[in-house]
C-alpha positions as CSV (number, residue, x, y, z in Angstrom):
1,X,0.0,0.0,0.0
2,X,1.4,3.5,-1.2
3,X,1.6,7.1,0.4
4,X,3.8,9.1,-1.8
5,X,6.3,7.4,-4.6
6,X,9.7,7.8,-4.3
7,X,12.7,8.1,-6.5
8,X,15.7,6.0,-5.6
9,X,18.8,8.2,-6.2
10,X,21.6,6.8,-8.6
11,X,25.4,8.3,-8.1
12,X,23.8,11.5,-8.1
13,X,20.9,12.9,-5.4
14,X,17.3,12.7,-7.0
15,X,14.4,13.1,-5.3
16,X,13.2,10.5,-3.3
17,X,9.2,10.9,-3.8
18,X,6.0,7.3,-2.2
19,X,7.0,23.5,9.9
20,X,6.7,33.6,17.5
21,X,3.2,32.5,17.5
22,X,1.1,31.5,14.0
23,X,0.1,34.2,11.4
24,X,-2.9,32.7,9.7
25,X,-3.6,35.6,7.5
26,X,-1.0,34.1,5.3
27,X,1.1,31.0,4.4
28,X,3.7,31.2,6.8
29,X,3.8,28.6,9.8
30,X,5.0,29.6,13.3
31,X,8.5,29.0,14.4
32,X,8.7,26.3,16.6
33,X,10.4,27.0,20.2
34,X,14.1,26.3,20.5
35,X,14.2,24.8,24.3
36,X,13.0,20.7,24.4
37,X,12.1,20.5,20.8
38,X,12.4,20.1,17.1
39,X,14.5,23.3,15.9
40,X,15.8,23.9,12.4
41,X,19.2,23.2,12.2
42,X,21.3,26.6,10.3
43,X,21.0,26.6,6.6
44,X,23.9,26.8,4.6
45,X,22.3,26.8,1.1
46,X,18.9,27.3,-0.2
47,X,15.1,22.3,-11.3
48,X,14.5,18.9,-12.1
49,X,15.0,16.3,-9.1
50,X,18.1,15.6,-11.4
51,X,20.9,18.4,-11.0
52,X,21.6,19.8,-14.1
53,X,24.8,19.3,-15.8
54,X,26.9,22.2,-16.7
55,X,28.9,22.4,-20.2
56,X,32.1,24.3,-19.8
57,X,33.0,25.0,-23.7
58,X,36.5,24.2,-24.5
59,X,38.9,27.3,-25.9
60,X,39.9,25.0,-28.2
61,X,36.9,24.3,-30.6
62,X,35.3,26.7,-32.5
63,X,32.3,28.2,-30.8
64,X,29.9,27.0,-34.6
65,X,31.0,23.6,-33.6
66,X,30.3,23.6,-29.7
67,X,26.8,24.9,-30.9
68,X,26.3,22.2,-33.3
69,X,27.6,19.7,-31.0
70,X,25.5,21.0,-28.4
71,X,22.3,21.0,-30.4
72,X,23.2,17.2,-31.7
73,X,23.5,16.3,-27.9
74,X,20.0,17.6,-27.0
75,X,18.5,16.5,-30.3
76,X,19.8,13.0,-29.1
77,X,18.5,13.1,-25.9
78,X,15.1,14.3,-26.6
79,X,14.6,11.3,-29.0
80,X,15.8,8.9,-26.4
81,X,14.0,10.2,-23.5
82,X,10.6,8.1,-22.8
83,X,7.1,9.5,-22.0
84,X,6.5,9.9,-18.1
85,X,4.4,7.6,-16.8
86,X,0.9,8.8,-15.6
87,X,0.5,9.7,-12.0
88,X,-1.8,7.0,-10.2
89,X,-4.0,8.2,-7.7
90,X,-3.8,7.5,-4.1
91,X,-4.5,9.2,-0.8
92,X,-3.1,9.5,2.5
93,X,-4.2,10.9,6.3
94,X,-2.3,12.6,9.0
95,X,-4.6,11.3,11.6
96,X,-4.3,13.5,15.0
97,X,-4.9,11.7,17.8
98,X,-7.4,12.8,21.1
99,X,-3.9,14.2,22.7
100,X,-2.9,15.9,19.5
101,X,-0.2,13.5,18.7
102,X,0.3,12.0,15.3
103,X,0.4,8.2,13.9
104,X,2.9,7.3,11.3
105,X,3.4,3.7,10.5
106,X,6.9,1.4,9.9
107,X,7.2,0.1,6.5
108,X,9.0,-2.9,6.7
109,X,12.3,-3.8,4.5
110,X,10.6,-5.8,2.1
111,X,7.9,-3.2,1.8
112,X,7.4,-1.5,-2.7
113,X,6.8,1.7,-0.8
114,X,8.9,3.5,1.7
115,X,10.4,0.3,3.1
116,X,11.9,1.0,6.2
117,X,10.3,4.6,6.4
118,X,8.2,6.4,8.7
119,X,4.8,7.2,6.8
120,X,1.1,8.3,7.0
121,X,-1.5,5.4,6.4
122,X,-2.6,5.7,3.3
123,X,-2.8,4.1,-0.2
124,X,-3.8,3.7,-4.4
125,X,-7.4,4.0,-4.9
126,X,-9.3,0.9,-5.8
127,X,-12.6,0.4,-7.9
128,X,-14.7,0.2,-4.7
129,X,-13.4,3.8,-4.1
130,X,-15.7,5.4,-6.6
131,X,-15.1,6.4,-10.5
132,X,-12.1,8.6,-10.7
133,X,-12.0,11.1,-13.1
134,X,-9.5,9.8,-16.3
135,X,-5.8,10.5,-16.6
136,X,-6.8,13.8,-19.5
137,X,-9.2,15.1,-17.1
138,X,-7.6,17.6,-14.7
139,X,-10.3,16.9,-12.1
140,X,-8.2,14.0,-11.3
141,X,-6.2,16.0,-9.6
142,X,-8.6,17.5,-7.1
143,X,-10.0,16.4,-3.9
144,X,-13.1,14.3,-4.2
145,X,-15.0,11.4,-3.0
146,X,-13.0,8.5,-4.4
147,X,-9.8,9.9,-2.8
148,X,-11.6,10.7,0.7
149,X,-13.4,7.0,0.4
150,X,-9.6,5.5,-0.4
151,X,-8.2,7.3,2.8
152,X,-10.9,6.1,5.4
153,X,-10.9,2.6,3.7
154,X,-6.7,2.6,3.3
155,X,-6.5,3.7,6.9
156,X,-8.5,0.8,7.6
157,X,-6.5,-1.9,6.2
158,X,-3.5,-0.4,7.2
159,X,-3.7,0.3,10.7
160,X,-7.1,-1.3,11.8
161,X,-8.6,2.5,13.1
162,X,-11.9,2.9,11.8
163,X,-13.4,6.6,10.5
164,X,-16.5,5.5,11.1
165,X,-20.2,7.5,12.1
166,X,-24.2,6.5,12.4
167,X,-25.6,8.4,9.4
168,X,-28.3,10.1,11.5
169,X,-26.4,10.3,15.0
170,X,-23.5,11.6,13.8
171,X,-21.6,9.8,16.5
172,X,-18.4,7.6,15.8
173,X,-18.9,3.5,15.1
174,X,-16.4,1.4,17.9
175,X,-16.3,-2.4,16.6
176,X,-14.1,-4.7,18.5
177,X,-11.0,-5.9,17.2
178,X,-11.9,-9.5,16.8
179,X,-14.5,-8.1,14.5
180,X,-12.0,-5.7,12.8
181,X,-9.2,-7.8,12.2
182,X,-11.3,-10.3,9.9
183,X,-13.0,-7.7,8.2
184,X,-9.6,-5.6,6.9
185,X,-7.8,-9.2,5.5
186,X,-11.5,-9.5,3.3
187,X,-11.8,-6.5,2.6
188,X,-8.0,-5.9,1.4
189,X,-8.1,-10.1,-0.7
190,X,-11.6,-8.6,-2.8
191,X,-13.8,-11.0,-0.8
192,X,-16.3,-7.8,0.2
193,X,-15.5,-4.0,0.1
194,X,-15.2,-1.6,3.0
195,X,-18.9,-0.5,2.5
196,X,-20.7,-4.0,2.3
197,X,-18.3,-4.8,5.6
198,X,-19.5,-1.5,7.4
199,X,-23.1,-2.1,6.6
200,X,-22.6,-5.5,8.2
201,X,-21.2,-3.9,11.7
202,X,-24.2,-1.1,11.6
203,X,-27.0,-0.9,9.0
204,X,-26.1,3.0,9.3
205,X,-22.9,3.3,9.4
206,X,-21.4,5.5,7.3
207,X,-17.2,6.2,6.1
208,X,-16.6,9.5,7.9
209,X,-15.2,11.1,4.8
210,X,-16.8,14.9,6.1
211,X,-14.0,14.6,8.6
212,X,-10.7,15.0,6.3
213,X,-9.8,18.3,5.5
214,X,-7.6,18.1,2.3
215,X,-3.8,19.6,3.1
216,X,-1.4,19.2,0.5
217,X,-1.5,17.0,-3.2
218,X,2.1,15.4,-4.1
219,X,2.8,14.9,-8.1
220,X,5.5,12.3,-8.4
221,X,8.3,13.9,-10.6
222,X,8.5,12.1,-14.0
223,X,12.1,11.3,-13.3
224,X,10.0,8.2,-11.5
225,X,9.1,5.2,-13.6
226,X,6.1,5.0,-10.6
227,X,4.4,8.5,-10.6
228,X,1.0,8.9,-7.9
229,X,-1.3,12.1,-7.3
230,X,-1.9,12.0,-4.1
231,X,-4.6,13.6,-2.1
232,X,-3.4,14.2,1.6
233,X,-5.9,14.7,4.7
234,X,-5.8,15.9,8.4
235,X,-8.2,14.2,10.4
236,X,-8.9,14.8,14.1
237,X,-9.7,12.2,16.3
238,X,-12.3,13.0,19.2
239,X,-10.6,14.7,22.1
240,X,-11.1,12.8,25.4
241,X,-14.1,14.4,26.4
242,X,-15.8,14.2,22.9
243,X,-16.2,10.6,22.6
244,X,-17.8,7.7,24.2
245,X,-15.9,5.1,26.0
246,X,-16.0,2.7,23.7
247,X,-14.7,4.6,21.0
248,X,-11.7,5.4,23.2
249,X,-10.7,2.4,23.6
250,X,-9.9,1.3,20.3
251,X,-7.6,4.2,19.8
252,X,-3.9,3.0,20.3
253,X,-2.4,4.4,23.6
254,X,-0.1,7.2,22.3
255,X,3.9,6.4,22.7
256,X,2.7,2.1,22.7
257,X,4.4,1.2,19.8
258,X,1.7,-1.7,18.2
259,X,2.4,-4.5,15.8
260,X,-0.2,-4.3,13.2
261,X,-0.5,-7.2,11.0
262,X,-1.2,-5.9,7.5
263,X,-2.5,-8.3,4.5
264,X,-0.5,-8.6,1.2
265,X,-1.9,-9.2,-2.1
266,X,-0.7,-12.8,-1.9
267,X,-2.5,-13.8,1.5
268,X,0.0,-13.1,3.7
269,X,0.8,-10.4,6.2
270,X,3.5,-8.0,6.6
271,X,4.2,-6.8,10.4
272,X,4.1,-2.9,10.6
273,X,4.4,-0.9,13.6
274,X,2.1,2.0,14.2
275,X,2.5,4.2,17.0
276,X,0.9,7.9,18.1
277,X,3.6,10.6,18.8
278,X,4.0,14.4,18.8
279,X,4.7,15.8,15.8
280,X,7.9,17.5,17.2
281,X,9.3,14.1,18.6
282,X,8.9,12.4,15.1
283,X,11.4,15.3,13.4
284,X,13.2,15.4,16.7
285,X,14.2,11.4,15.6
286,X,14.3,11.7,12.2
287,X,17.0,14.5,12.6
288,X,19.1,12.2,15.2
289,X,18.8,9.5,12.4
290,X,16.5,7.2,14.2
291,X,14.0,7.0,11.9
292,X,13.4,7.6,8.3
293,X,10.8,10.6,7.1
294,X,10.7,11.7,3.3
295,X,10.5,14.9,2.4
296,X,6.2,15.6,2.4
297,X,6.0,13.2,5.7
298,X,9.3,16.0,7.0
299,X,7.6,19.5,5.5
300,X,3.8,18.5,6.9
301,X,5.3,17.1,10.2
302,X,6.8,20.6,10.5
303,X,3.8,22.4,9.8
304,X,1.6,20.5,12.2
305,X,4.2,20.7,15.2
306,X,4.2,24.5,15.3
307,X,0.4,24.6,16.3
308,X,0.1,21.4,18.3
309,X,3.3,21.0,19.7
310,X,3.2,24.6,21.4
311,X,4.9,23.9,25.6
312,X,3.3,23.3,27.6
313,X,3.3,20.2,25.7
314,X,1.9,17.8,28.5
315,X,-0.2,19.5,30.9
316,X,-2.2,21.2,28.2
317,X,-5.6,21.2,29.3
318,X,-8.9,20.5,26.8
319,X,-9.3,23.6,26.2
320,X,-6.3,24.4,25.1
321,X,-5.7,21.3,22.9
322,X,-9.1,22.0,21.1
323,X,-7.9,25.9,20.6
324,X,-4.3,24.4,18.8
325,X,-6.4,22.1,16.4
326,X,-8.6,25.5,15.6
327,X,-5.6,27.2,14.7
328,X,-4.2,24.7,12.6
329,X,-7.8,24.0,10.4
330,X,-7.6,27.8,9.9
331,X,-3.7,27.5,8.9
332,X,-4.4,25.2,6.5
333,X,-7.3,27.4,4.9
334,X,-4.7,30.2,4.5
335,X,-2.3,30.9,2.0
336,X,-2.3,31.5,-1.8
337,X,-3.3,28.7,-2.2
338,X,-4.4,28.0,0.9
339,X,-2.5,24.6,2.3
340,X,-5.6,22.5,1.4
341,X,-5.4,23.5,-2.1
342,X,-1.5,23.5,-2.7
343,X,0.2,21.1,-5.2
344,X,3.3,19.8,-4.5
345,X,5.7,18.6,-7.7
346,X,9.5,18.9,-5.7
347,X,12.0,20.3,-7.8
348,X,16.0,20.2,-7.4
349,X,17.2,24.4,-7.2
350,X,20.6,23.4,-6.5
351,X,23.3,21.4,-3.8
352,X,23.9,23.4,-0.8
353,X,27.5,24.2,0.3
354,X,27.6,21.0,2.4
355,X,26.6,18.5,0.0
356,X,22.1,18.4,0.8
357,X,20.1,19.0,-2.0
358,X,17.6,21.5,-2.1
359,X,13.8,21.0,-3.4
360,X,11.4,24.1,-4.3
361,X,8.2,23.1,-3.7
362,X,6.3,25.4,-5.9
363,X,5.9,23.8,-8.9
364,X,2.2,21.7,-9.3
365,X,3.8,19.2,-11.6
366,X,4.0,18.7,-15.3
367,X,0.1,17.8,-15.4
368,X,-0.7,20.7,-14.0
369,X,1.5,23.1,-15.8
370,X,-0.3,26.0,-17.1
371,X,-3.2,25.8,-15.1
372,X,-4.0,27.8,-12.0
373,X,-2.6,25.2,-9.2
374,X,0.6,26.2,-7.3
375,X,2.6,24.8,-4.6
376,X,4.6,26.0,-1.8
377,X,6.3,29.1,-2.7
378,X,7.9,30.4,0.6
379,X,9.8,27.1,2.2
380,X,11.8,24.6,0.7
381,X,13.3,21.4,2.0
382,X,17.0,20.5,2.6
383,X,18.2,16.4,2.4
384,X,20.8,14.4,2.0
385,X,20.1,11.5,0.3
386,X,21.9,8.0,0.7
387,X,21.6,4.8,-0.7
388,X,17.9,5.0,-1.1
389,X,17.4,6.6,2.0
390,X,16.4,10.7,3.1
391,X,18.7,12.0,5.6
392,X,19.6,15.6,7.5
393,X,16.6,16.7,6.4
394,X,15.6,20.5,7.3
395,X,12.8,22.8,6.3
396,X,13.7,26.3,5.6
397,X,12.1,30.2,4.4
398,X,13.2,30.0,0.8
399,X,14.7,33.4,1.5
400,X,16.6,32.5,4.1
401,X,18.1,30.1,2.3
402,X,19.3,32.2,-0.4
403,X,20.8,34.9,1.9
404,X,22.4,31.9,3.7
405,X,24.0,30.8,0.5
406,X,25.0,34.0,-0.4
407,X,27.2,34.4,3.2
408,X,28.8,30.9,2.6
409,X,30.2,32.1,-1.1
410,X,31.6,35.2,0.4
């Protein structure tokens, strides 16, 4: 099951492809506080994942035949290069739990998506999703049912939480595990679908698809022989006094690390950990090199820590965790685009001074070029990457990161 595509990186770094107090008014996050938690390391540096080669013309050849040369190389090379492969469609949740901590599951080695990684549940959509718009239409690329329908139902098979509501209550379905577990292996081997299994735990029930707000779409970059659109979601989880006991209770503890036993497409199971955490704590690992984040788990992560991960971090009362999820719905409404509508295509602007590469985030993609969608044009993200894996990875003010580049060349 797939989040975001990545890119493997050769000999040279590519993309590998599966965030004072907040200013809504526009797309800038809040800083996050230095003392006990995640902090942006300095910046020493601020097109293409693939860094583009630079021909220095020899003094020695006549400048007609450097231009001919030159125009036979990129004749060459546009013949050779193949058609990018067309972005499947997937969909993925940053799911906030009733403490305002974050779940992000273990891919394991053998895993054809972020193995080894840190990711958001999430997944392709499937027929049983809904009809989604064709590959010409540009409506593919916009939120809608089938993606929200493939992130409750992915979410599901992934990590066993049900979004789940009575259609006329409006309150949230709690089915045991025993009852759970069969229904994700049938649901994920084609022997029903999510809905017919719903209906069977509560003639009502309904996916809670009202409950994602849309933050963020990813375009793989064609340098990827696997290219996905995905459609990314927040979704709060009832705080402690919102919800029924019940409910509760089938929420993993935050901080347990839980083996999750996830069916594959043969029958089997692959064991994936999934474990609730602050947002700040999982960059605070990632930056020690505990874990592995990629750069759209690293950039939202960072975002979502500067609103919910304000100190005091543990004795924050109800109140105040329901006022931090507030400002963080609003956040993502802001912007231009706002968050919820950005489209993310990375792109390489250059190495930094100490060897990272640096992604823009602005660009929507090649799809999408010419349209009205935009990215991120204010941040970008810094990473090393090695042997297949993101490392060092640091979100920065694009600004800052060209002034910082500047100083380092002086």
């Amino acid at each position: 099951m797939t989040s975001i595509p990545l890119v493997v990186p050769s000999c040279t770094p590519r993309l590998i492809y599966s965030t004072s107090p907040p200013r809504v008014a526009v797309a800038r996050g809040p800083r996050l506080p230095a003392s006990g938690k995640y902090t942006p390391r300095p910046f020493t540096c601020s097109n293409d994942y693939t860094p583009q080669t630079t021909w220095r013309a020899s003094s020695n050849v006549p400048r007609s035949q450097q231009a001919a040369a030159t125009q036979t190389m990129s004749s060459s090379a546009s013949k050779q290069r193949p058609s990018p492969a067309l972005p499947r469609p997937s969909s993925s949740v940053i799911l906030v739990s009733p403490k305002n901590e974050i779940l992000l599951l273990h891919r394991v080695k053998t895993s054809t998506s972020f193995a080894s990684a840190h990711v958001f549940p999430g997944g392709n959509l499937s027929a049983q999703d809904g009809q989604c718009p064709p590959a010409e239409d540009l409506k593919r690329h916009d939120d809608g049912p089938w993606y929200r329908n493939a992130a409750i139902r992915e979410l599901f098979e992934e990590s066993g939480i049900l979004l789940a509501k009575g259609k006329v209550s409006g309150k949230m379905l709690a089915v045991p595990e025993e009852q759970r577990e069969p229904g994700r292996r049938a649901i994920h081997q084609n022997q029903t679908t999510f809905l017919e299994w719903l209906k069977q735990q509560s003639p009502n029930a309904v996916p809670d698809t009202d409950g994602l707000i849309p933050f963020t779409r990813w375009i793989t970059p064609t340098t990827n022989s696997r290219r996905y659109t995905t459609q990314m979601y927040l979704y709060f989880l009832p705080l402690p006094a919102e919800a029924e006991k019940p409910v509760l209770d089938e929420i993993p503890s935050e901080g347990q690390r839980e083996e999750i036993q996830v069916p594959t497409s043969d029958g089997g199971v692959e064991v994936t950990e999934a474990r609730f955490l602050p947002a700040s704590e999982w960059l605070q690992m990632a930056q020690r090199g505990d874990i592995i984040l990629f750069p759209p788990q690293f950039l939202l992560l960072h975002l979502v820590a500067g609103f919910l991960d304000k100190e005091p971090r543990v004795a924050a009362s109800l109140q105040e965790l329901h006022r931090r999820r507030a400002e963080l719905t609003e956040f993502v409404s802001t912007g231009q685009p706002p968050w919820s509508e950005k489209c993310i295509s990375p792109k390489m602007l250059r190495m930094s001074s100490d060897g990272r590469t640096v992604l823009a985030l602005d660009q929507p993609g090649p799809e999408l070029r010419g349209t009205d969608k935009q990215g991120e044009t204010e941040r970008v993200v810094l990473v090393r990457f090695k042997r297949g894996e993101a490392r060092e990875l640091e979100v920065r003010w694009k600004q800052d990161a060209f002034e910082a580049e500047a100083k380092s060349n002086l």
